[in-house]
N, C-alpha and C positions, 0 to 999 in steps of 0.2 A: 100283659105287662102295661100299666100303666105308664103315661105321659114322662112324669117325673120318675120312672126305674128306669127309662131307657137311658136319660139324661143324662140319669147319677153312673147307670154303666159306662160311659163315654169317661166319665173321670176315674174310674180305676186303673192307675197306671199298670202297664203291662208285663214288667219286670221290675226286681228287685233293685236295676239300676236304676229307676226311676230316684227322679228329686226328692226328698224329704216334704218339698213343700207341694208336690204333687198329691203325696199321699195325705199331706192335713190337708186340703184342699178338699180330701174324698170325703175324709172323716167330716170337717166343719158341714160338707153338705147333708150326707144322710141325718147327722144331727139336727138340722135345720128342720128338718123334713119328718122327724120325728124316729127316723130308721135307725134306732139303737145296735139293734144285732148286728144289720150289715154294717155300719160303724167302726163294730169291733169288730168282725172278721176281717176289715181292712188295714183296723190297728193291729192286730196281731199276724197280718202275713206281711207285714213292714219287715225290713233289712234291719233295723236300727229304729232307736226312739230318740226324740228330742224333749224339752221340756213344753215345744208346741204343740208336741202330737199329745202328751199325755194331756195338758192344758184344755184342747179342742176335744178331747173324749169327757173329762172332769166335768168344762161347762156346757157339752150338749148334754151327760148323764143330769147335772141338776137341772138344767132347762125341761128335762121331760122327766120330771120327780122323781128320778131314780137314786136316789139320795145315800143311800147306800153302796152301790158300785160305786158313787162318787168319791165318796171317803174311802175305798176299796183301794181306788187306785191312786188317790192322795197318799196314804198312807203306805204303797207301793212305790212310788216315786222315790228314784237314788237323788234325788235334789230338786227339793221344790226351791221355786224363783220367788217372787212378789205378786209376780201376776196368778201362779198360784195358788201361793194366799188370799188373795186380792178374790180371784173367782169362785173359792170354797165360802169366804165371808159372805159376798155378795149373794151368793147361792141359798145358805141358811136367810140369811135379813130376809129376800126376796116371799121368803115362804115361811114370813116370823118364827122361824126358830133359831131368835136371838141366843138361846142358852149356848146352843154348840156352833156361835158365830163366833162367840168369844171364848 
């Protein structure tokens, strides 16, 4: 187990009561870090979604050109925000695929 898995373990809240922002907190790291799947195993053993958790999955999936799950789960989203929009746009631009920016 590397350095940063034991870290990112420390941040998986330990029950479903845990905060909302406990668990974007899990997700924004393993995205950071490159760790997609555990990502989503943390997104999906959540209690409830917010539009931050979906958000913080959206922009780690295009940060690590997964471009597809990304609009996956844009397109899954019961309400996207601005920031939503905001991080799908920026996502496309970032990696010139201006056609499906706009």
């Amino acid at each position: 187990q590397t350095q940063i898995q034991k870290s990112q373990s420390k941040l998986l809240p330990n029950s479903g009561d845990a905060d909302l922002k406990e668990w974007n907190v899990a997700i924004s790291s393993y995205m950071r870090n490159g760790m997609c799947n555990k990502a989503l195993r943390v997104f999906e053993r959540m209690p409830r979604w917010s539009s931050v958790s979906y958000n913080a999955m959206i922009s780690g999936y295009l940060r690590n050109g997964e471009f597809e799950l990304a609009r996956k789960l844009f397109d899954e989203m019961p309400e996207r925000d601005l920031v939503s929009w905001n991080v799908m746009i920026k996502g496309y631009v970032r990696n010139r695929n201006l056609g499906k920016a706009i």
